[in-house]
MDAnalysis code that builds the backbone (N, CA, C; Angstrom):
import MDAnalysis as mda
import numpy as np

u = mda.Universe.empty(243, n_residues=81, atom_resindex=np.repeat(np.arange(81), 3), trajectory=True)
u.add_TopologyAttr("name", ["N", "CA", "C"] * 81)
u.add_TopologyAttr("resid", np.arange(1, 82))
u.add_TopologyAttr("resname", ["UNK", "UNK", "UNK", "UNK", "UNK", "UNK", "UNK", "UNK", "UNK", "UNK", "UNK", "UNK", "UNK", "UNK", "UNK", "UNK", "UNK", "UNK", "UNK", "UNK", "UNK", "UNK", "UNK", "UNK", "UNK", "UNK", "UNK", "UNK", "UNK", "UNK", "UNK", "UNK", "UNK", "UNK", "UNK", "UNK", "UNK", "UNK", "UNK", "UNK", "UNK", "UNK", "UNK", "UNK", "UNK", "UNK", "UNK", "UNK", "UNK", "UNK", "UNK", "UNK", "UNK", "UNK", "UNK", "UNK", "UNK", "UNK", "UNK", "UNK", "UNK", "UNK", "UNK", "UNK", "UNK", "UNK", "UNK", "UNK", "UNK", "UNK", "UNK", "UNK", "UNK", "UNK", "UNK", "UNK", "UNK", "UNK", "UNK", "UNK", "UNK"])
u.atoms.positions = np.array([
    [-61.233, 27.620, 8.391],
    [-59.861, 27.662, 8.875],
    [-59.124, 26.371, 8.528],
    [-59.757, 25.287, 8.676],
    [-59.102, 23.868, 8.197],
    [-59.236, 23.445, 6.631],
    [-60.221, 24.034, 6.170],
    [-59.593, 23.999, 4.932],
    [-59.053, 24.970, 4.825],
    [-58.925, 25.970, 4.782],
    [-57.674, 26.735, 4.468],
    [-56.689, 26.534, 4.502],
    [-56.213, 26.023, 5.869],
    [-54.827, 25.521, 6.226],
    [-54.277, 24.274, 4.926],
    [-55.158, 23.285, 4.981],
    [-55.566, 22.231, 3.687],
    [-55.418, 22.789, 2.121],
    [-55.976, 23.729, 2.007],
    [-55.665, 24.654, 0.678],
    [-54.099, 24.869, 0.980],
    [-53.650, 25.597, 1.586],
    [-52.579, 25.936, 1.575],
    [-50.944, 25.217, 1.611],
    [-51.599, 24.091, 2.329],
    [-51.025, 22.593, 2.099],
    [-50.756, 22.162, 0.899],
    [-51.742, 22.206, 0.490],
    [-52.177, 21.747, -0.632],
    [-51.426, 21.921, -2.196],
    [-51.496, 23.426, -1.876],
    [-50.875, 24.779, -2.675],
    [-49.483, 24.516, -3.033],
    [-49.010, 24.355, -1.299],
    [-47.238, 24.433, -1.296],
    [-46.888, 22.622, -1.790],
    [-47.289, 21.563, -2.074],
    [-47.255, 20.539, -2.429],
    [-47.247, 20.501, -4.018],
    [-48.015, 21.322, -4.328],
    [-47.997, 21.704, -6.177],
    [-46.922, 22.357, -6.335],
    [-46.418, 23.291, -5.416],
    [-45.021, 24.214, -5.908],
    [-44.111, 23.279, -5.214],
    [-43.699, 22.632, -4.293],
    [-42.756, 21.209, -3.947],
    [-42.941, 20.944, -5.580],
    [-44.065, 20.165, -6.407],
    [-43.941, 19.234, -7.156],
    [-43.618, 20.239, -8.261],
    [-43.472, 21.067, -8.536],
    [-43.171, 21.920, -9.495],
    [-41.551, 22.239, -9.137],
    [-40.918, 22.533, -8.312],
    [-39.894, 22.757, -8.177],
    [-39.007, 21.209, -8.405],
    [-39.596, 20.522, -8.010],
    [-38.791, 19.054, -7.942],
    [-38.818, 18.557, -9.473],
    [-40.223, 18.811, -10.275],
    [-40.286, 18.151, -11.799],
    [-39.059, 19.482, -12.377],
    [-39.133, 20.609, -12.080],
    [-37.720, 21.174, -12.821],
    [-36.669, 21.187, -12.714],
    [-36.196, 20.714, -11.181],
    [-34.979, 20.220, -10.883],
    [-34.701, 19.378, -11.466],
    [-35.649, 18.024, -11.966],
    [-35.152, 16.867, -12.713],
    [-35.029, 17.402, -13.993],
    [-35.479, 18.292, -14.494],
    [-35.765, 18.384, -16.019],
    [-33.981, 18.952, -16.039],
    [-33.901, 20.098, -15.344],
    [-32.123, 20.322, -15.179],
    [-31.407, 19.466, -15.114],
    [-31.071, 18.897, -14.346],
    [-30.404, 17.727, -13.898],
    [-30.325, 16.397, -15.161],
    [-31.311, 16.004, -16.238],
    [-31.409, 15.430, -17.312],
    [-30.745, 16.633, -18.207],
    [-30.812, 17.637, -18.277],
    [-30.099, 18.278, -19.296],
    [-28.879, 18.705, -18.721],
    [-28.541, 18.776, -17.388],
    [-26.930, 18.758, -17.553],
    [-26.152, 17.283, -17.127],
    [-26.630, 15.834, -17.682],
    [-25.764, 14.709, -17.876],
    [-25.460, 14.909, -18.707],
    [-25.541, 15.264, -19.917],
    [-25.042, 15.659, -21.640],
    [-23.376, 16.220, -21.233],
    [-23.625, 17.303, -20.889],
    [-22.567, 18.184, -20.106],
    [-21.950, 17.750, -19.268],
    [-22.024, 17.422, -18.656],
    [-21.065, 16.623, -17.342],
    [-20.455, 15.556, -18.224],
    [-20.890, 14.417, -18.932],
    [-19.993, 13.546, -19.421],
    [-19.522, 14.193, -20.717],
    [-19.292, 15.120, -21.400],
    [-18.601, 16.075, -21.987],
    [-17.518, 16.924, -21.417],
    [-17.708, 17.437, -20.074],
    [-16.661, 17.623, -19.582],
    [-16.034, 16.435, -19.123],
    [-16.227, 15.110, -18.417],
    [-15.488, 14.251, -17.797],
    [-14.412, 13.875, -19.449],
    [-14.901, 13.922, -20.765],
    [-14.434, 13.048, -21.910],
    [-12.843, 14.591, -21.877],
    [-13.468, 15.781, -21.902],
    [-12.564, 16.873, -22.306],
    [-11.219, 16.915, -20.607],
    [-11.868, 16.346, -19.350],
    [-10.546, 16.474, -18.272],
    [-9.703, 15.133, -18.940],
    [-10.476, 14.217, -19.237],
    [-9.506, 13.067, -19.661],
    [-8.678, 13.229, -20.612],
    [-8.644, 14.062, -21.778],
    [-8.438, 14.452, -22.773],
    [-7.334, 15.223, -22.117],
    [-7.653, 16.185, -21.496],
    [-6.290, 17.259, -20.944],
    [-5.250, 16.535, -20.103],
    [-5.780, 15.729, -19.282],
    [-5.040, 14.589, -18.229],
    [-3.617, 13.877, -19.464],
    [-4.551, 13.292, -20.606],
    [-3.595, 12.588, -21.308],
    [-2.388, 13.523, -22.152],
    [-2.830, 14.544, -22.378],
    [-2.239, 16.186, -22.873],
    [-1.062, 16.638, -21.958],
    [-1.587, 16.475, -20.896],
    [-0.621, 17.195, -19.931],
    [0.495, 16.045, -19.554],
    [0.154, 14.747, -19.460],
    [1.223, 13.289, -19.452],
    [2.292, 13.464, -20.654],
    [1.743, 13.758, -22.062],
    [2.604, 13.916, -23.110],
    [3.153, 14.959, -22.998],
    [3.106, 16.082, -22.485],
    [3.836, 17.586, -22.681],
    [4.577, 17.140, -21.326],
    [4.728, 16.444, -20.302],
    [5.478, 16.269, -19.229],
    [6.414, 15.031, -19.931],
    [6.516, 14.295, -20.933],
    [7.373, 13.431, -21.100],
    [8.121, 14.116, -22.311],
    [7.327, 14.740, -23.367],
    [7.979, 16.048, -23.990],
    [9.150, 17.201, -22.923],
    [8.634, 17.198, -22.398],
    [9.480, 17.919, -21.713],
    [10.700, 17.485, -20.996],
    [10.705, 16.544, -20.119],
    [11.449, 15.411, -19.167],
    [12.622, 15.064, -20.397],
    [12.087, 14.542, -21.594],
    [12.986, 14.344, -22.787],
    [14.023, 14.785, -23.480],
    [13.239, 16.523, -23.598],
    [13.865, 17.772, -24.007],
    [15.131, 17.854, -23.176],
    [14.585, 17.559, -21.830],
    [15.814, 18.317, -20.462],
    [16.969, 17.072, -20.706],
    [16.411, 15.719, -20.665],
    [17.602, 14.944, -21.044],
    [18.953, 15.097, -22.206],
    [17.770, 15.254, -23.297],
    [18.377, 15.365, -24.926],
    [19.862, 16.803, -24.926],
    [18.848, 18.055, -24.116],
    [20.064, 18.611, -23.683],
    [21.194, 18.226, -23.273],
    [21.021, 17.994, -21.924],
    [22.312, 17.099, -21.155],
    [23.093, 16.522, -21.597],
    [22.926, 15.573, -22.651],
    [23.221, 14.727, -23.792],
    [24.201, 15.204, -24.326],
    [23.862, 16.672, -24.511],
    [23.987, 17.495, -25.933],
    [25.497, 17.924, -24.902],
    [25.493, 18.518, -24.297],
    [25.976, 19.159, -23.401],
    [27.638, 18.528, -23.034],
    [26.984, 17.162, -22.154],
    [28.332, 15.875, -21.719],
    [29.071, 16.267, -23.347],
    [27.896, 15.702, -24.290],
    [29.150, 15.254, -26.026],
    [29.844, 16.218, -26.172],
    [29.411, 17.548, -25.865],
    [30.305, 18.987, -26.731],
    [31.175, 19.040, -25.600],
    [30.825, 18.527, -24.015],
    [32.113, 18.507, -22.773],
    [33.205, 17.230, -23.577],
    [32.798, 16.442, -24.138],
    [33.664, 15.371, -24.368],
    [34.522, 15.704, -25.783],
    [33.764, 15.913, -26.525],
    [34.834, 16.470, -27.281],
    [35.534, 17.325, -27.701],
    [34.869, 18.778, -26.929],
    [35.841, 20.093, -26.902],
    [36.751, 19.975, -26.441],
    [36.269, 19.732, -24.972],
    [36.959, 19.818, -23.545],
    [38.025, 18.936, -23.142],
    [37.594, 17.889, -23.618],
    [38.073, 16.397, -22.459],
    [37.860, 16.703, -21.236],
    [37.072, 16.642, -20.486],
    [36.939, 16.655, -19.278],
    [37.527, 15.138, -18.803],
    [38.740, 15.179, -18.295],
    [39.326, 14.021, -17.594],
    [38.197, 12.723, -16.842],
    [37.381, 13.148, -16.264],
    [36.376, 12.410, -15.620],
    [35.416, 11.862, -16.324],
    [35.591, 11.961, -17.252],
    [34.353, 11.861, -18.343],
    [34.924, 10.496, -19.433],
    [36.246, 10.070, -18.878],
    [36.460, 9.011, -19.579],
    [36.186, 7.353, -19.314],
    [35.478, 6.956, -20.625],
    [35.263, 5.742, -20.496],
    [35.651, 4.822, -21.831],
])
């Protein structure tokens, strides 16, 4: 009965150490991956900064566009400087 219990101890300590040596073996093969994705969010982070100042630009350049063709179609009285 006490060794048995001891066997069985024993047993579940080999499958602990079996489950734990493949968790690491995972865990070493997905750092590759993880700092591949961290390089590709940084990558989109800096993507998405340029398409927001692309854009912010666009909306100005309009406006721009907009006042000049008010200023010289129109004359908008208020608009003089």
């Amino acid at each position: 009965s006490e060794i048995e219990r001891v066997s069985h101890v024993s047993s579940a300590i080999d499958e602990d150490g079996k489950t734990i040596e493949n968790t690491k073996e995972e865990h070493l093969g997905m750092s590759g991956s993880v700092k591949g994705a961290k390089g590709t969010l940084g990558k989109m982070k800096r993507l998405e900064m340029e398409d927001s100042i692309i854009f912010w630009s666009s909306v100005g350049f309009f406006y721009m566009v907009v006042l000049y063709v008010m200023w010289t179609r129109i004359r908008i009285p208020f608009l003089l400087w």
